[in-house]
C-alpha positions as CSV (number, residue, x, y, z in Angstrom):
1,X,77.6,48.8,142.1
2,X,74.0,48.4,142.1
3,X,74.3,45.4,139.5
4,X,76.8,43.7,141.8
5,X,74.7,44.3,145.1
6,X,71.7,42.7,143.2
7,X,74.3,39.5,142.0
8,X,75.7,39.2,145.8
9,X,72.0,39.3,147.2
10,X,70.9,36.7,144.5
11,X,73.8,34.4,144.7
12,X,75.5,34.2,148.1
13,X,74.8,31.5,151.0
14,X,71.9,32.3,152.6
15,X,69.5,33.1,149.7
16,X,67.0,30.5,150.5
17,X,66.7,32.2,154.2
18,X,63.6,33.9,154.9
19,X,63.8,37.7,154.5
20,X,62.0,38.6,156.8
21,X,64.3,36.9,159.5
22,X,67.4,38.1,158.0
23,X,65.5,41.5,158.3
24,X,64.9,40.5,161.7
25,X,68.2,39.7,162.6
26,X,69.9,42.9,160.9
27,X,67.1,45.4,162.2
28,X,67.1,44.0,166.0
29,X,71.2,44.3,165.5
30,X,71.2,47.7,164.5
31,X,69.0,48.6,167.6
32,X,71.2,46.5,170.1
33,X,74.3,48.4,168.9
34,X,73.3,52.0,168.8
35,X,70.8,51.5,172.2
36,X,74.4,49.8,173.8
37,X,75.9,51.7,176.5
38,X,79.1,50.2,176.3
39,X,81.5,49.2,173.0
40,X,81.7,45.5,173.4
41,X,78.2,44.2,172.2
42,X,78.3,46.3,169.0
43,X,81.9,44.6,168.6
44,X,80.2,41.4,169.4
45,X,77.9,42.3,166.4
46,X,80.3,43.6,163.9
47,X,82.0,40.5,164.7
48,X,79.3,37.7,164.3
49,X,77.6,39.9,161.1
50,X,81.0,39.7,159.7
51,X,81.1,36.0,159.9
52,X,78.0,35.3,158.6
53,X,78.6,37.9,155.4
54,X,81.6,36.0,155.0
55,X,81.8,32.1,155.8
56,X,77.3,31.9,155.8
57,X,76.7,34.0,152.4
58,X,80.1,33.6,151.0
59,X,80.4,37.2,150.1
60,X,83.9,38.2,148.6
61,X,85.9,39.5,151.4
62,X,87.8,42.2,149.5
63,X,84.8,43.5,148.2
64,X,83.0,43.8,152.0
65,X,86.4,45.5,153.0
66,X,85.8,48.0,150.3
67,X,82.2,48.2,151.1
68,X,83.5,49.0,154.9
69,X,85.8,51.5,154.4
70,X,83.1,54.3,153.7
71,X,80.9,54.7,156.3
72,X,84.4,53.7,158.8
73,X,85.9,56.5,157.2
74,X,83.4,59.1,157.7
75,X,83.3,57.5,161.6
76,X,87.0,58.1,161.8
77,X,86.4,61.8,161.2
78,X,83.9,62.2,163.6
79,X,85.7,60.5,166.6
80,X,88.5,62.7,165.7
81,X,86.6,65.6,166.6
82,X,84.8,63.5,169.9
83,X,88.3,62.9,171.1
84,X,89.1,66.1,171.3
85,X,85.7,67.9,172.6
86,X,85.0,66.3,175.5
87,X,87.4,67.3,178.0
88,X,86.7,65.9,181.3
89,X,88.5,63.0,182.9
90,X,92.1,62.2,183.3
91,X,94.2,63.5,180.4
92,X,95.9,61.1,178.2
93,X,97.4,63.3,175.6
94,X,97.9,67.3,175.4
95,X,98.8,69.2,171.9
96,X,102.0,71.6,173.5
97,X,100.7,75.0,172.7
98,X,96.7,74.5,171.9
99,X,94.1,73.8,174.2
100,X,93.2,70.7,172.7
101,X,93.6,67.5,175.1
102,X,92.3,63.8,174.9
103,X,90.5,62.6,177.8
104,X,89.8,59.2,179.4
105,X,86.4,60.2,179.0
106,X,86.8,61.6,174.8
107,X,88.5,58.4,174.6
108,X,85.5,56.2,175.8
109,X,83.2,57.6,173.8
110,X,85.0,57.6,170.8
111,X,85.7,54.3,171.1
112,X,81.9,53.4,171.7
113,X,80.8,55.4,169.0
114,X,83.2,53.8,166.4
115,X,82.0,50.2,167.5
116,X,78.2,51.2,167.2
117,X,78.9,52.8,163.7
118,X,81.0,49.5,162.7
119,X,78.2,46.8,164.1
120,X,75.4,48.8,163.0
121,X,77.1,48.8,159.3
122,X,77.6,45.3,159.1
123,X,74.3,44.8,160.6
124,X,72.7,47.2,157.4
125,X,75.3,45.2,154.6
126,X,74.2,42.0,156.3
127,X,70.5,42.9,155.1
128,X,71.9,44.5,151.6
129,X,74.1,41.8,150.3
130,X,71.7,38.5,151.7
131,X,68.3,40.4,150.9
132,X,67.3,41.3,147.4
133,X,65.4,44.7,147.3
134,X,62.4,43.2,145.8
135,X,61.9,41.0,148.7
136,X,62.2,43.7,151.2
137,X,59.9,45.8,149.0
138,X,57.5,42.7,149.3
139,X,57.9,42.5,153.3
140,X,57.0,46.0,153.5
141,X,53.7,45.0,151.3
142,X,52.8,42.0,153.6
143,X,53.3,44.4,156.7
144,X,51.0,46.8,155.0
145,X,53.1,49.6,154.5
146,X,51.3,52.4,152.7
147,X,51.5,52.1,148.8
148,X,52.7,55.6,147.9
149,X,55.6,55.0,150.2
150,X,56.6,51.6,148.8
151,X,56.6,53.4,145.5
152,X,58.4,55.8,146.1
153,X,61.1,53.9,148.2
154,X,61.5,52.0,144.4
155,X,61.9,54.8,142.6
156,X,64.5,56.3,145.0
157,X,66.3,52.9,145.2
158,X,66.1,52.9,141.5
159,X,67.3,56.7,140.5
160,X,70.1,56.8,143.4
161,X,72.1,54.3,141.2
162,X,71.3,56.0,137.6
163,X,72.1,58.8,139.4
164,X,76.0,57.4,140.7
165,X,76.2,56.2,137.0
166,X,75.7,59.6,135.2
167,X,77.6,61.4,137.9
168,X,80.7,58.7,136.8
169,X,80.7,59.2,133.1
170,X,79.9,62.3,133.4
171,X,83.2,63.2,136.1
172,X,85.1,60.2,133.7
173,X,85.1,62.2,131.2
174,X,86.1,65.4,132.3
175,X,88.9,64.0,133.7
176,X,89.9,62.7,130.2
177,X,90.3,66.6,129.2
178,X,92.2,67.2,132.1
179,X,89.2,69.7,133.5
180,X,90.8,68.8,137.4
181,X,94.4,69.5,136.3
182,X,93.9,73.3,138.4
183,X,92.0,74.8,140.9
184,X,89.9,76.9,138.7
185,X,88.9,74.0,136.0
186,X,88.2,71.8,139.4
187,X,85.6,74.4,139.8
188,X,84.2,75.1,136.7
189,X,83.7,71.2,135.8
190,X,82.5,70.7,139.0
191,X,79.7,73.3,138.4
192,X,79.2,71.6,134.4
193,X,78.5,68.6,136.1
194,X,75.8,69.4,138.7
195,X,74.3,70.8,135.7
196,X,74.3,68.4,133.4
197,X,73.6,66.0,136.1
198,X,70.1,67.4,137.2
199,X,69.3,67.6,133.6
200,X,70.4,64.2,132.7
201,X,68.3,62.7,135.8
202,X,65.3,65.0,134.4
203,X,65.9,63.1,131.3
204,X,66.2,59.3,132.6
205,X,62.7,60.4,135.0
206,X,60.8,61.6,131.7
207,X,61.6,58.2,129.9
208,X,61.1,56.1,133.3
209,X,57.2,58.1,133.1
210,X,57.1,57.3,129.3
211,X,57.7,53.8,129.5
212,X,55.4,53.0,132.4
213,X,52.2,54.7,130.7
214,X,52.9,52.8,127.9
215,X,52.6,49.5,130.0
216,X,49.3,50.9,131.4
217,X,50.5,52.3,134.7
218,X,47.7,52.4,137.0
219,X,49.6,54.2,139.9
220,X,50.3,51.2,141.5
221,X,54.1,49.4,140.6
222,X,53.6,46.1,141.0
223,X,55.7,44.1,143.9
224,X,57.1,40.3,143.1
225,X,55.2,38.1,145.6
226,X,57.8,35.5,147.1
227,X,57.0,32.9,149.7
228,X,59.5,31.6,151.7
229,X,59.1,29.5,155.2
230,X,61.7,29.6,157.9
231,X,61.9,26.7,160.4
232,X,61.6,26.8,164.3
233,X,65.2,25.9,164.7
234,X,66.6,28.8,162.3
235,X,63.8,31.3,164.5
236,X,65.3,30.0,167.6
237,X,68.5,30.6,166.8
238,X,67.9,34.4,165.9
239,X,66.3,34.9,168.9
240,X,69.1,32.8,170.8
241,X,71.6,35.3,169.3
242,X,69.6,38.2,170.1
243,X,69.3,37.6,173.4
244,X,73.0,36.8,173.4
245,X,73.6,39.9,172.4
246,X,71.0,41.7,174.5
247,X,72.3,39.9,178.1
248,X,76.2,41.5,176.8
249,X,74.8,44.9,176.6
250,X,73.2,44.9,179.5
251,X,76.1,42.8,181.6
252,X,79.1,45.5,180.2
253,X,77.3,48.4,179.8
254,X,79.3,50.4,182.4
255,X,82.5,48.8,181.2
256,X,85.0,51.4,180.0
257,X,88.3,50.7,178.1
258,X,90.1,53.5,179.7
């Protein structure tokens, strides 16, 4: 996964943009959709994210689908339990024998908070899959970001994807030995792996220390410098969008699907 991210963010359409206005454009989105009172600027920017990830950067579209179906998922879940907990307004549907009910008013703010999760994501994989990390890392430099915390957001970056790996050969082959066949193996090889997880990790951070001493690690990792100039008709374009964006908010924020 990590090796394909870096591949999409090196190779797709909009490579040559600026990072710092793509970082622009997918941090001001993320703010638009989760400050939006009502659901149809975050669908606006789901929408318009979604074309540029797709037609603009040329990004596989089975692979964003699959990329999209996590954090929607996890949202799906949560509105489940929204549509169900907020009980005033007019009800639309009763469960015979339970207390439980779905309200106009449940139903609205499900609604809105499933269209700020799904802009905001596309927003965030908009960044991920145009941006490589290094250049964000370098933006963060230029904006004078403390060094420790550069550092460590590298390190984390870097560990969170040896960590997936071990965590997949590890579970892969377990489930070669049929340790999941039962309740009771599901547990125990669950438990093996946690272990042997933290120890491998241990491991992989020992030889990650090793290695940069012996290239004379100072305390400092070093951050690729990349220059890149954007022109004044992509920056008024952003901030045409923006605003686009900002004016829908702020013209259907009381509007209410139900």
């Amino acid at each position: 996964m990590h090796e394909m991210l870096e591949d999409l963010a090196r190779g797709n359409g909009l490579r040559e943009t600026a990072p710092w206005l793509k970082l622009l454009l997918g941090v001001a989105s993320i703010l638009l959709c989760v400050s939006s009172s009502g659901p149809i600027a975050p669908l606006l920017v789901a929408a318009s994210m979604s074309a540029a990830i797709l037609l603009l950067a040329k990004i596989p579209a089975r692979f964003y689908a699959r990329l999209l179906l996590i954090p929607v998922s996890f949202a799906v879940m949560g509105i489940i339990v929204i549509l169900f907990v907020t009980g005033s307004g007019t009800v639309l549907i009763e469960v015979p024998g339970l207390p439980l009910a779905v309200t106009t008013d449940g139903a609205n703010l499900a609604i809105l908070v499933l269209a700020r999760v799904f802009g905001g994501m596309c927003s965030l994989y908009f960044i991920a899959l145009t941006t490589p990390m290094t250049e964000v890392f370098d933006l963060l430099h230029r904006l004078r970001v403390p060094t420790v915390l550069i550092d460590l957001a590298m390190l984390t970056y870097r560990f969170i994807f040896i960590l997936i790996d071990e965590a997949g050969e590890i579970y892969r082959s377990q489930v070669m030995r049929l340790g999941y066949g039962r309740f009771r193996e599901s547990v125990n090889s669950l438990g093996m792996l946690a272990g042997a997880l933290f120890i491998r990790t241990w491991e992989s951070g020992e030889a990650l220390v090793m290695a940069m001493d012996a290239r004379c690690y100072d305390g400092v990792l070093a951050v690729p410098e990349e220059s890149q100039t954007v022109s004044g008709l992509s920056l008024a374009l952003a901030l045409a969008y923006l605003g686009a964006v900002l004016w829908v908010s702020l013209t259907t924020g009381g509007l209410r699907i139900l």
